[in-house]
Phi, psi and omega in degrees: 000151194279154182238118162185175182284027206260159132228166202233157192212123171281140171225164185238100176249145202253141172203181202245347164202175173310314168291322180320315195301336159280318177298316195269327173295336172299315188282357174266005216242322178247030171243332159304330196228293186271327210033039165228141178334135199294349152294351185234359185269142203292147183292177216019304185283309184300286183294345197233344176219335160318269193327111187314148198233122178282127174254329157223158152196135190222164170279134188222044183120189175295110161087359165210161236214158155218162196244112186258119199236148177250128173230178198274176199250344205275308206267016182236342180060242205212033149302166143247331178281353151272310174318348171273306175326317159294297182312343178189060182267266180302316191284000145288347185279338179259160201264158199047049167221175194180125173274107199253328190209157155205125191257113197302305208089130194326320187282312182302311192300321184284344155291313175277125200236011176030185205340130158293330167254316180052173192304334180275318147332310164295287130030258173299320155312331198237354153085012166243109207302320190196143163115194216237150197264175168250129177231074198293156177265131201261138179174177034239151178288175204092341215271158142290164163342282191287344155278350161289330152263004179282307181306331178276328176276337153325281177335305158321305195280338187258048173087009182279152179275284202235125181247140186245130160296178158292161174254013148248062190236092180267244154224069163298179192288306189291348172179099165276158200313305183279355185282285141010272167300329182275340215258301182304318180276346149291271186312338166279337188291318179288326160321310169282354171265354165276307173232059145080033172265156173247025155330135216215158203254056176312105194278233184205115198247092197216050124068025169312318177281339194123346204224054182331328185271322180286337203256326153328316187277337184285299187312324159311314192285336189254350166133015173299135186262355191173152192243159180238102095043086173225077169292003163290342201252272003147296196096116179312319183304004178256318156305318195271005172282314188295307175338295191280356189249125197245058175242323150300304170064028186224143172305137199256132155244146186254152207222123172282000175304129181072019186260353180279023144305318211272341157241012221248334114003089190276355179255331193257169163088220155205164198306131168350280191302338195279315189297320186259005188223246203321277168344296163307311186284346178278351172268324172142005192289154168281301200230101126348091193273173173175174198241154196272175173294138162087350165261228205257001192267315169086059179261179193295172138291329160299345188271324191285335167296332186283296191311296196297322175299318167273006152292303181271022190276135153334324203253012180275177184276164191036204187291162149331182129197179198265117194306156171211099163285114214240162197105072030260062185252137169207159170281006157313315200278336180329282162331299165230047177289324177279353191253299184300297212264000216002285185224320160326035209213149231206096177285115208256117178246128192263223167317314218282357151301333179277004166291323184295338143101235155289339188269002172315337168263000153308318171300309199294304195273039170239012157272309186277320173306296172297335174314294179335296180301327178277318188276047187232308193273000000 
């Protein structure tokens, strides 16, 4: 790895030979950065350390190539939505290119300083020392108040770690935002004082009033343990604000709703692990939702490994953070979800708990239980 203050973003790009391929990684390297033609852009500062610098492009099959461009860490400042901006801005609007790696470089790391809580944060908020978190989803929408917090105190008692709104619980009529939030924080504050749980309330934060960073802060205030995300909608730059204040103090989980263009392509976007692991962890989130192997949504097990793996990767910015896959999870499935994810990792539980009915904290802890039993051995 190169050691300077550069960080560099790999792209897999389609071209019909070596020079074309070149020619297109220069334009995307100045459509990243300054975006006027590589002939007017003025010398020395501008030209020697902006402008992005193509380091490689080599053939990585038929008719495609990948490229490797450095850009100045001066030209993302201290932001995270111009760093994404740079890393993949005009150029997702041109066709055949897809952002396969990205290496921060010491300077990016020292500015972004990613999760605030991360996996051991998270942990401690929720009171589970080891093994995989449970995270049932509270729902469906159309639901009331009180049925939405009879399901979050059921839940509590039969073992969840983390109660997740649907994150299509905005503020309709049938359970508005601030109603809601007080009523579900309540019956989990109660639930965990009956039976000695620390379970925490992700509320579902999706910026109604206009103003996404205050109803974050109403939701802390009515007794929320933790805020839900939807940075495809919503804007990273509202994770990494929360993120960085360190008067909100509470985990952020992020939610994959309207992000699926982005990867859902193989010649365009970007890679799985950069959308669901590096990014969320460079805006600041803890816990990271995608959707699992085997549910209705249909990623890979490789693609969902990559997601987990660049949560928890080492060498990423800042803490971990907990990969949380939601979708086909049952305790048929448990062995082998815990075998794919091992104990770091925050199991998203859904419809298929509303089958059980009154018996829904029966669902959770016979779910916690195999978990338990499976991370044990």
């Amino acid at each position: 790895m190169v050691q300077d203050n550069r960080f560099r973003v790999r792209y897999r790009l389609k071209a019909d030979s070596a020079a074309e391929a070149e020619k297109r990684a220069t334009g995307i390297a100045l459509e990243q950065t300054v975006e006027i033609p590589g002939d007017i852009v003025p010398e020395g500062y501008i030209s020697n350390e902006i402008v992005g610098q193509v380091e490689d492009v080599a053939a990585a099959g038929p008719d495609t190539y990948k490229a490797t461009i450095s850009y100045s860490p001066d030209s993302a400042g201290e932001e995270v939505v111009q760093l994404i901006n740079v890393i993949f801005g005009n150029s997702s609007i041109q066709q055949n290119i897809r952002v396969i790696d990205f290496e921060p470089g010491p300077e990016i790391r020292k500015r972004f300083s990613g999760p605030r809580f991360g996996i051991d944060g998270v942990r401690a908020r929720t009171g589970r020392v080891r093994g995989g978190l449970i995270s049932p989803v509270i729902k469906p929408q159309g639901s009331n108040v009180s049925q939405l917090a009879d399901i979050a105190r059921r839940c509590v008692l039969g073992g969840a770690d983390i109660i997740k709104d649907d994150h299509g619980l905005a503020n309709q009529r049938m359970a508005p935002f601030r109603e809601r939030v007080t009523a579900v924080s309540e019956a989990v504050g109660e639930a965990n004082a009956k039976c000695g749980g620390s379970a925490c309330y992700f509320v579902n934060v999706t910026g109604h009033s206009g103003y996404p960073i205050d109803e974050a802060f109403q939701a802390k205030e009515a007794g929320a343990g933790g805020v839900l995300l939807m940075p495809g909608l919503v804007g990273f730059g509202v994770v990494y604000a929360l993120s960085r204040d360190k008067s909100f103090d509470l985990p952020i989980m992020t939610h994959p709703s309207f992000t699926g263009p982005f990867v859902l392509t193989p010649e365009t976007g970007v890679d799985h692990g950069l959308m669901y692991g590096v990014l969320q962890r460079l805006a600041g989130s803890d816990i990271s939702v995608f959707p699992n192997v085997g549910g209705r949504f249909g990623f890979s097990v490789e693609e969902c490994q990559s997601i987990a793996k660049a949560c928890r990767d080492p060498e990423g910015v800042g803490k971990a953070m907990m990969p949380s896959p939601g979708g086909g999870m049952s305790v048929e499935r448990a062995g082998d979800m815990v075998s794919m994810y091992g104990e770091d990792v925050v199991y998203l539980l859904g419809g298929s708990l509303l089958r059980a009915g009154d018996k829904i904290g029966e669902a959770v802890s016979a779910m916690r239980d195999a978990v338990d039993q499976l991370s044990a051995t």
